[in-house]
matplotlib code that plots the C-alpha trace (Angstrom):
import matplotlib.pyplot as plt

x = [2.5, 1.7, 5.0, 5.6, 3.1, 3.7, 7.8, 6.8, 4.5, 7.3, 9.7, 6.9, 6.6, 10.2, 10.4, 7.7, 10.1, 13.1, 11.2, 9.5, 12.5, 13.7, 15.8, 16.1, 17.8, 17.6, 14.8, 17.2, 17.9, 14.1, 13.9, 17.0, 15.3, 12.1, 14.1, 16.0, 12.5, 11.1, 13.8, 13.0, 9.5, 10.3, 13.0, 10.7, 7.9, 10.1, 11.5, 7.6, 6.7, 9.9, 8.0, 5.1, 6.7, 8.3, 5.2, 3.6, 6.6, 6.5, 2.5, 2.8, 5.6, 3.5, 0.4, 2.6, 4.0, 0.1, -0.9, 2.2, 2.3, -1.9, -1.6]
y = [24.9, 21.3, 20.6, 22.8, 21.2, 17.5, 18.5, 20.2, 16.6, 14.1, 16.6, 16.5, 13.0, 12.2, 14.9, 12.6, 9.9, 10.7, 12.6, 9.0, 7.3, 9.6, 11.6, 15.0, 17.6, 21.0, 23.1, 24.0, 20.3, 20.1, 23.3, 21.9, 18.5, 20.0, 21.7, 18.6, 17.1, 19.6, 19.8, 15.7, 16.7, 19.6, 17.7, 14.9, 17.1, 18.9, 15.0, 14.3, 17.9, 17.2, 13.6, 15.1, 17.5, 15.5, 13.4, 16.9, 17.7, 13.5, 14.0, 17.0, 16.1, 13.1, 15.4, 17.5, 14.2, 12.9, 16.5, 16.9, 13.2, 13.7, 17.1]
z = [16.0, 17.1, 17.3, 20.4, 22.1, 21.5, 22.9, 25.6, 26.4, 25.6, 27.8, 30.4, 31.3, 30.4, 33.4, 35.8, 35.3, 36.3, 39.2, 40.1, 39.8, 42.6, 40.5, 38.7, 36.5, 36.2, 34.4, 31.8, 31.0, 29.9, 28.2, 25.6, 25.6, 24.4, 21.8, 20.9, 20.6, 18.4, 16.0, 15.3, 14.4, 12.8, 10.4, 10.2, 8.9, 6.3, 5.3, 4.7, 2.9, 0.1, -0.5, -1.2, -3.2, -5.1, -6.3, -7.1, -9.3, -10.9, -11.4, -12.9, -15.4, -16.6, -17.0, -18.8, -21.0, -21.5, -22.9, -25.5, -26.6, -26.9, -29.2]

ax = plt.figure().add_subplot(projection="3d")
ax.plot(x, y, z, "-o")
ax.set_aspect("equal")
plt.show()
C-alpha cells in the first residue's frame, strides 16, 4: 500500500536529521516510528472512507425519498 511507502519516507528523513544534527537512535526506533506513522495514515484514511460512506448512505436515502414521494 502507499501508506508503507510514504512512512518509511517521513521515517527516512526524520532519520537524516537527527543524523545531521549529529545525533542518532537505534534501527528499532525507526522501524516503530514508521509504524507510528502508518497507523496516522491508515486511521486518517478509514476517517475519510466512513465520510464518504456516509454521503453514499444520505444520497441514497434521498433517492430512495424522491422515488416513493414521486410514485
Amino acid at each position: 500500500m502507499h501508506q508503507d511507502k510514504h512512512a518509511q519516507a517521513m521515517a527516512d528523513r526524520f532519520r537524516e536529521l537527527v543524523e545531521s544534527a549529529g545525533d542518532s537512535l537505534p534501527d528499532g526506533h525507526y522501524d516503530e516510528l514508521k509504524l507510528i506513522i502508518e497507523s496516522g495514515l491508515d486511521a486518517a484514511l478509514i476517517e475519510s472512507m466512513e465520510k464518504v460512506a456516509m454521503k453514499l448512505e444520505s444520497m441514497a436515502r434521498e433517492i430512495k425519498h424522491d422515488v416513493e414521494t414521486e410514485s
